[in-house]
C-alpha positions in Angstrom: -41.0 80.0 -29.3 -38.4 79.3 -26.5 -38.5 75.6 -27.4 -38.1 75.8 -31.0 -34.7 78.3 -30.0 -33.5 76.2 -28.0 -34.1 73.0 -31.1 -32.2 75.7 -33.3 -29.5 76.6 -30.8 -28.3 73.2 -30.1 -28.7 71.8 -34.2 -26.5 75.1 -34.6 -24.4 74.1 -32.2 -24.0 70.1 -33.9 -23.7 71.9 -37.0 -20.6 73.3 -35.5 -19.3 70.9 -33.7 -19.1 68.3 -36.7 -17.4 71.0 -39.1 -14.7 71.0 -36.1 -14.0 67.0 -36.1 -14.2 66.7 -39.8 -11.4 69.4 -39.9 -9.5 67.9 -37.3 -9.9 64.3 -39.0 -8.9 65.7 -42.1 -5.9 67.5 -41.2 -5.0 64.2 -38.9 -5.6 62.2 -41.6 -3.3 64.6 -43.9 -0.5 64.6 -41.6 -0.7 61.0 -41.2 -0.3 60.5 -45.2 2.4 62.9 -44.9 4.4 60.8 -42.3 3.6 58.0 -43.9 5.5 59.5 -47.5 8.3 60.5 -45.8 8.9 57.3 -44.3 8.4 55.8 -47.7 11.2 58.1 -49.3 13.6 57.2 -46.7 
């Protein structure tokens, strides 16, 4: 049982994690783009 919380626990905890970077990358990405435009329009 203990081992099969633990599995859980850390897959939760990847789960987690990933939704994290992919947020950060997004919104890095997005303000990236952003730069990028206003350079452009300059």
């Amino acid at each position: 049982m203990s081992v099969s919380l633990t599995k859980y626990l850390d897959a939760v905890n990847m789960i987690a994690i990933n939704t994290k970077l992919n947020k950060l990358l997004k919104t890095a990405s997005y303000n990236i783009q952003n730069q990028c435009n206003i350079l452009m329009t300059m």
